[in-house]
PAGUNU-858721 format. One record per residue (C-alpha): residue in one letter; x, z, y. Coordinates in pm, whole numbers, plus 50000, padded with zeros to 5 digits. Last residue first. Layout:
N
residu xx zz yy
A X Z Y .
...
% end
This chain:
387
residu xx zz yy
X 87877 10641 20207 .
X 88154 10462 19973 .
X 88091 10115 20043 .
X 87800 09875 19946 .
X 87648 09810 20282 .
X 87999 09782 20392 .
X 88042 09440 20189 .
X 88344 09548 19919 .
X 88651 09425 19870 .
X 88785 09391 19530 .
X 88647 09028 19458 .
X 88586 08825 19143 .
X 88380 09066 18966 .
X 88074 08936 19079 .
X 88092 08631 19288 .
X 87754 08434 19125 .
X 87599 08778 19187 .
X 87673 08769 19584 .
X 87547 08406 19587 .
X 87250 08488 19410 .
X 87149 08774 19642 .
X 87258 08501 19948 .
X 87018 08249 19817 .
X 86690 08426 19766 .
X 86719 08674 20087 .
X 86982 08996 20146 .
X 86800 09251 19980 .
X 87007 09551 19920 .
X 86826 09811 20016 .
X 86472 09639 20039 .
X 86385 09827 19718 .
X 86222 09544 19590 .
X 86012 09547 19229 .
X 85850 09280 19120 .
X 85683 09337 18745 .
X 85537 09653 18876 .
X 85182 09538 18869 .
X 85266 09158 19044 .
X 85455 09301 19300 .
X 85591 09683 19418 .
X 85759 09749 19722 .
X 86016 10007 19722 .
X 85931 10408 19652 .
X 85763 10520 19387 .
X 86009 10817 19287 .
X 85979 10737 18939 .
X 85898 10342 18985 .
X 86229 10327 19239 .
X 86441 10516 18970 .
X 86335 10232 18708 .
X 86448 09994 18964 .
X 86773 10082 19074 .
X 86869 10128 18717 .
X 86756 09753 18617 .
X 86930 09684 18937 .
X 86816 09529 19228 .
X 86959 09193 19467 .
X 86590 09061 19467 .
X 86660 08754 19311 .
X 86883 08884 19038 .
X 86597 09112 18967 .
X 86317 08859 18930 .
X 86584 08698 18653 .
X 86671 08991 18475 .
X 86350 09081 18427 .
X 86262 08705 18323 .
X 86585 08715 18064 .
X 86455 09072 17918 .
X 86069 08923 17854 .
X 86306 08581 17723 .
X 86475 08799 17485 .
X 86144 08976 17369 .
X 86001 08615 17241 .
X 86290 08476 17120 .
X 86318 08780 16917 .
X 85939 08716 16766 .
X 86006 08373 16776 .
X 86263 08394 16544 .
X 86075 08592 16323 .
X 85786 08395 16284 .
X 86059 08040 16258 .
X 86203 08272 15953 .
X 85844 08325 15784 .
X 85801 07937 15829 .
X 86179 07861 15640 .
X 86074 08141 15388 .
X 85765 07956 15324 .
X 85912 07592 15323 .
X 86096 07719 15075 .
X 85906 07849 14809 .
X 85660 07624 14789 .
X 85274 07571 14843 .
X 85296 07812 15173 .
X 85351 07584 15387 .
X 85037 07426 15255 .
X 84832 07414 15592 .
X 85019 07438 15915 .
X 84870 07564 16192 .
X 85005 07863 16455 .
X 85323 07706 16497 .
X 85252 07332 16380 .
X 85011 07333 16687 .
X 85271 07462 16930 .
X 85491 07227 16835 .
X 85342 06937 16798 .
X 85221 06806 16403 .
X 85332 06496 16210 .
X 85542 06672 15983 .
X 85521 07073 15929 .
X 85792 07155 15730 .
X 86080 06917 15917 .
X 85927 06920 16219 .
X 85881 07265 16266 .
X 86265 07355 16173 .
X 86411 07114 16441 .
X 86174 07344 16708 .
X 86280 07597 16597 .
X 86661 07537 16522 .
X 86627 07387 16954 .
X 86404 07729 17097 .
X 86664 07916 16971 .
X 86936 07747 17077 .
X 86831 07742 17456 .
X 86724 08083 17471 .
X 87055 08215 17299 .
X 87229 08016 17565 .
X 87042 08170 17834 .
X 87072 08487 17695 .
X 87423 08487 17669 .
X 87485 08333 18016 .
X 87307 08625 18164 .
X 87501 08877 18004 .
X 87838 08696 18048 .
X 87712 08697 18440 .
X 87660 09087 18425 .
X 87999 09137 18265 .
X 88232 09279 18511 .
X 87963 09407 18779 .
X 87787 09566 18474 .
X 87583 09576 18207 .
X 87690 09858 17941 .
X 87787 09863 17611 .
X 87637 09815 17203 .
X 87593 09477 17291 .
X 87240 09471 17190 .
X 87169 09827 17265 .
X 87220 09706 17644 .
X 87301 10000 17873 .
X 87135 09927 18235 .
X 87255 09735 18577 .
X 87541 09945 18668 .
X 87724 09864 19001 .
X 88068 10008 18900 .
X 88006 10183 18552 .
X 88071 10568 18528 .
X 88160 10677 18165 .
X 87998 10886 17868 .
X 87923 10576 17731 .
X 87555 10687 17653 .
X 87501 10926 17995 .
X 87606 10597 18187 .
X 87750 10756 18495 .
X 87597 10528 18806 .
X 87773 10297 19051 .
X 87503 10167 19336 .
X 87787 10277 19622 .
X 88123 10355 19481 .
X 88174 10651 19281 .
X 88387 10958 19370 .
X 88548 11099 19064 .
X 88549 11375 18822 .
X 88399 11144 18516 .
X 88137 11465 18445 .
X 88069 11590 18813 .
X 88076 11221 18966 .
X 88067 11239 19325 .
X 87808 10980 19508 .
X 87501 11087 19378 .
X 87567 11477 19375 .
X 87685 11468 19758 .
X 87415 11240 19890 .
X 87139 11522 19778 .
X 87392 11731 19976 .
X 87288 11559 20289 .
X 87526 11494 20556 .
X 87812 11302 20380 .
X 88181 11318 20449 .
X 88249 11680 20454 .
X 88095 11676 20048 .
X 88334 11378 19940 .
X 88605 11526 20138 .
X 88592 11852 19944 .
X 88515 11724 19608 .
X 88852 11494 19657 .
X 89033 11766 19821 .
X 88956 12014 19462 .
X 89049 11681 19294 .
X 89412 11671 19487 .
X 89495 12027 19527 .
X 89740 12054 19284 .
X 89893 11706 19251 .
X 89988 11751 19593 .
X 90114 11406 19727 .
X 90436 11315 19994 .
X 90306 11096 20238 .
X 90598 11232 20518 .
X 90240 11360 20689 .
X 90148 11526 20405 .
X 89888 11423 20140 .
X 89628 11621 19995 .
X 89396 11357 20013 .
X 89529 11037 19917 .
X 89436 10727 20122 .
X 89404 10780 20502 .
X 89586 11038 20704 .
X 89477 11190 21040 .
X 89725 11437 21215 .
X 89795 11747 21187 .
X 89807 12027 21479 .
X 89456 12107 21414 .
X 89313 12013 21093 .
X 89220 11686 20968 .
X 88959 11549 20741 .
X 89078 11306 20488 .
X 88961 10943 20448 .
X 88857 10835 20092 .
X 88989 10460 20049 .
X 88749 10394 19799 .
X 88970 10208 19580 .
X 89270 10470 19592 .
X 89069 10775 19473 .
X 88868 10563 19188 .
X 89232 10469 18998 .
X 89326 10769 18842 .
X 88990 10869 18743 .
X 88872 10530 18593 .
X 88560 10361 18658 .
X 88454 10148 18404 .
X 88330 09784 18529 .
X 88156 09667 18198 .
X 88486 09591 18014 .
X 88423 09349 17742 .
X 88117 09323 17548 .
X 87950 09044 17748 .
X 88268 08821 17675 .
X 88220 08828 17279 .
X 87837 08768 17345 .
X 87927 08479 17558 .
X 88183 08394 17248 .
X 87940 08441 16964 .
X 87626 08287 17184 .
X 87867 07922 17250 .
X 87920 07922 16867 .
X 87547 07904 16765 .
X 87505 07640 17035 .
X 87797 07471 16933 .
X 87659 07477 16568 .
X 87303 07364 16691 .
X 87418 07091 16852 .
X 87615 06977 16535 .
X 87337 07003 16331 .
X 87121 06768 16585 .
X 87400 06529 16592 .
X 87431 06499 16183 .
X 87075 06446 16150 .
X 86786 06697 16049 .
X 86465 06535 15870 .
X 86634 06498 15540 .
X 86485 06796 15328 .
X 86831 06924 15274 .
X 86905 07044 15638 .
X 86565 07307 15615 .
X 86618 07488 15316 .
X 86995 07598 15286 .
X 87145 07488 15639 .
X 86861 07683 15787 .
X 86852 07959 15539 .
X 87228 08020 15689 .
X 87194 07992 16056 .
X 86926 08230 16046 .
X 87078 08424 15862 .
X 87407 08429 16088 .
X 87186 08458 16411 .
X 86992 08800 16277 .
X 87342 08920 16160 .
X 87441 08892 16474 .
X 87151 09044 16599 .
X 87045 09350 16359 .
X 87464 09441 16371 .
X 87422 09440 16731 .
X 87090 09649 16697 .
X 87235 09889 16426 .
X 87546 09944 16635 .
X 87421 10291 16764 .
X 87557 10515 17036 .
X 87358 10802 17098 .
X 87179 11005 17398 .
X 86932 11143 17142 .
X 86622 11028 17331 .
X 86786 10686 17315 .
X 86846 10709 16967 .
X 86464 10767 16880 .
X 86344 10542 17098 .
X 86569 10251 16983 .
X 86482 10371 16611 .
X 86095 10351 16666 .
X 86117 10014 16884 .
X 86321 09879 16557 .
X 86041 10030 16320 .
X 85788 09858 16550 .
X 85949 09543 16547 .
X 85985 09487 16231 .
X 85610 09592 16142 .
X 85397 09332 16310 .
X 85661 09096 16123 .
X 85602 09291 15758 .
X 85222 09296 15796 .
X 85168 08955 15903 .
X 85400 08792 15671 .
X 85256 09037 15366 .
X 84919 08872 15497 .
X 85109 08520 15462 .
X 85168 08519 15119 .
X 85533 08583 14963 .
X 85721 08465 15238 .
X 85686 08827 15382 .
X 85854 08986 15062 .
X 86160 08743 15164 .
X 86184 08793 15526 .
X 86155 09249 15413 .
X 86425 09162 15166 .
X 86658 08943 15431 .
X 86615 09217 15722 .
X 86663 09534 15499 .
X 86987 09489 15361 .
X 87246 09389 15624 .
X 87002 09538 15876 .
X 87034 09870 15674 .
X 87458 09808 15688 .
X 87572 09875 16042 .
X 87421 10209 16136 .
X 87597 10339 15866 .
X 87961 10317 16084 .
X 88229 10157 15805 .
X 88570 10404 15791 .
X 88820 10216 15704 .
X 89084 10260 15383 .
X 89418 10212 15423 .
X 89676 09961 15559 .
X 89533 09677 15416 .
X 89178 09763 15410 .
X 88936 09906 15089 .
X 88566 10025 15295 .
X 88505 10333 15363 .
X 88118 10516 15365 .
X 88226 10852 15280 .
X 88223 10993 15637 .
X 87883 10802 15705 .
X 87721 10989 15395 .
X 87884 11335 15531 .
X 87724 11223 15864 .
X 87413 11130 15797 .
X 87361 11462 15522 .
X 87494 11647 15831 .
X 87219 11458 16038 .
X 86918 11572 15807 .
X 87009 11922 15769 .
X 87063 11911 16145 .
X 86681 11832 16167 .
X 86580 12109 15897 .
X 86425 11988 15608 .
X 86092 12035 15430 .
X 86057 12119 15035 .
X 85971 11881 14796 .
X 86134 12042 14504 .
X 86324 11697 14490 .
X 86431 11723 14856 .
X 86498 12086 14891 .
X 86748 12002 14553 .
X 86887 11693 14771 .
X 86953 11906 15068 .
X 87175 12185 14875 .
X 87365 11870 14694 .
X 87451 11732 15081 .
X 87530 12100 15203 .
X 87739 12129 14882 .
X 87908 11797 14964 .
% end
C-alpha cells in the first residue's frame, strides 16, 4: 500500500514511473481484487474484468454515428494486438483474451435476443440453431482447454524406452537407466544416466539440447517442445493459444479445430440472421457494407456495430482456421514452421503462406489420417521416436 500511495503522488505531480513501479501497483491491485465465496474470499485475476467493461462501452460509443464505429473497431484490434505483444514479450499468462471471447460470444448472444429476436424476422428454429451452436463452442472450447499433452518427469523415462549403454562384463538393459541386472533402480544416479544416455545416443550435440529438456529435466519425444509460457514440455506442440489460455497439442489439437469450425459456422449463421432483420430486402454482402438508415434508431445501430465486430473476429478466426488448415495438410506445426522461416529452410508457397518442411510429410490423406488419430495411440511411427 505505501508503494501503491508513493506511485499515485508521482502520478498526480506528473512525474514518470519506473516499469516495476507499474507492475507492483498491478499486483497489489490484483491481490486486493477478491470476490465474497462460500468458503472464503477468491482471488479474481485483473486480466479478467477490462473486457467485462471496456468491450460493451467502446460497442455502445461506436453505435453512436458511424465515424465513432470506424474509429473504435479500427481501434479494438489494435489495442488487443498491443496487449498480445506486450505479454508475449513478457513470457506471461493472461486470461484477458479468453475472458475477451467468451464474453465476446455471451454479448453477442445477449443484444441478439434483445434487439434483433423482437423485430419478428427470427423464428423459433433459427433461435434454436443458434443456441446449439452457441452451446456446441462452450463445450469444444471446454475440451480444447484440457490437457495439451504435458510431459511429466516421472513418466517421460518409461515412454521413450531410453536404452542404456553397457559396460564390459554387464550386460544390455532396456528401460530404466541405472538399473542392475536383478532390475533393481538407483534413484541416485537416475537423471544424471538420463542426461548421459540422451547425449551417448545422439551424434551431434545440437541434437542433445533439442531432445533433453534442461528446465522440465526430461527427454522429449520427437517434435515435443517446452512451452516457455506454461513452463511445461507439450508432446507434439503446435503453438500456445491466448484464446484458451493453454497450449495446442497432440491431446487437444482436434478440440481446437472443431472449435473453430463451429465458431465459424455460428458466426457466420447470427450474422447473417441479424442482416436480414435490419437491413430487409438486401444480400449479404450488400447489406454489409450498405445499409442506409441503420443508423435512424438506437437499435438497429448497436445490432450493425455488433455484426462490425463480429466480423472483425470472424474475420481473424478464419486467417487462424486456414493456417491451421494448410498445416494439417502438410503434417507441420505452427512451431515447426515459424523455426523453418528463421532458419529458412523447407519449401516455401504462396509468399510463406505454405510452408513444408518435408520431415514429416507423408501425402494429403495419410497427414490427415495421422491427425484424425491423435491422442488415441501410445505407439509412436519411428520417424517420430526418440532420435
Amino acid at each position: 500500500m505505501k508503494h501503491t500511495l508513493f506511485s499515485l503522488n508521482r502520478w498526480l505531480t506528473c512525474q514518470s514511473l519506473r516499469p516495476e513501479t507499474c507492475e507492483r501497483i498491478t499486483d497489489t491491485i490484483s491481490d486486493r481484487l477478491r470476490i465474497p465465496w462460500l468458503r472464503g474470499a477468491k482471488k479474481v485475476n485483473i486480466s479478467i474484468v477490462p473486457p467485462l467493461v471496456l468491450l460493451p462501452v467502446f460497442l455502445h460509443v461506436a453505435s453512436w454515428h458511424f465515424l465513432l464505429g470506424v474509429v473504435v473497431l479500427t481501434s479494438l484490434p489494435m489495442l488487443a494486438l498491443w496487449y498480445y505483444y506486450l505479454t508475449h514479450r513478457r513470457k506471461e499468462q493472461t486470461l484477458f483474451f479468453l475472458s475477451l471471447g467468451l464474453f465476446s460470444l455471451g454479448y453477442m448472444y445477449y443484444v441478439f435476443l434483445r434487439e434483433v429476436v423482437p423485430q419478428g424476422r427470427v423464428g423459433p428454429t433459427q433461435l434454436a440453431l443458434l443456441t446449439c451452436g452457441l452451446l456446441l463452442i462452450l463445450l469444444a472450447l471446454y475440451r480444447a482447454k484440457k490437457n495439451p499433452g504435458y510431459l511429466s518427469n516421472d513418466k517421460s523415462p518409461s515412454n521413450s524406452q531410453i536404452e542404456c549403454p553397457v559396460k564390459k562384463g554387464q550386460e544390455k538393459t532396456k528401460g530404466f537407466p541405472g538399473t542392475d541386472a536383478s532390475g533393481s533402480l538407483n534413484n541416485r544416479t537416475l537423471k544424471d544416466d538420463v542426461r548421459g544416455s540422451s547425449r551417448v545416443g545422439l551424434d551431434s550435440p545440437a541434437k542433445v539440447k533439442e531432445d533433453w529438456c534442461a528446465k522440465c529435466q526430461l527427454v522429449r519425444p520427437a517434435r515435443a517442445w517446452h512451452c516457455r509460457i506454461c513452463g511445461i514440455c507439450v508432446r507434439r506442440m503446435d503453438h500456445h493459444c491466448v484464446w484458451i489460455n493453454s497450449c495446442v497439442g497432440e491431446s487437444n489439437h482436434q478440440a481446437f479445430i472443431l472449435a473453430l469450425s463451429i465458431f465459424l459456422l455460428t458466426s457466420v449463421y447470427g450474422i447473417s440472421l441479424t442482416l436480414n432483420t435490419i437491413c430487409r430486402d438486401r444480400s449479404l454482402f450488400t447489406a454489409l457494407f450498405y445499409c442506409p438508415g441503420v443508423y435512424a434508431n438506437y437499435s438497429s445501430a448497436l445490432s450493425f456495430t455488433c455484426v462490425w465486430y463480429s466480423v472483425i473476429i470472424t474475420a481473424g478466426m478464419a486467417y487462424i482456421f486456414l493456417i491451421q488448415l494448410i498445416n494439417i495438410s502438410y503434417n507441420v506445426t505452427e512451431r515447426e514452421v515459424q523455426q523453418a522461416l528463421r532458419q529458412k529452410t523447407g519449401r516455401r508457397l504462396l509468399c510463406g503462406l505454405i510452408v513444408d518442411t518435408g520431415q514429416y510429410n507423408r501425402g494429403f490423406l495419410r497427414n490427415w489420417l495421422q491427425f484424425s488419430t491423435l491422442g488415441t495411440h501410445t505407439v509412436h511411427t519411428p520417424a517420430e521416436d526418440i532420435v
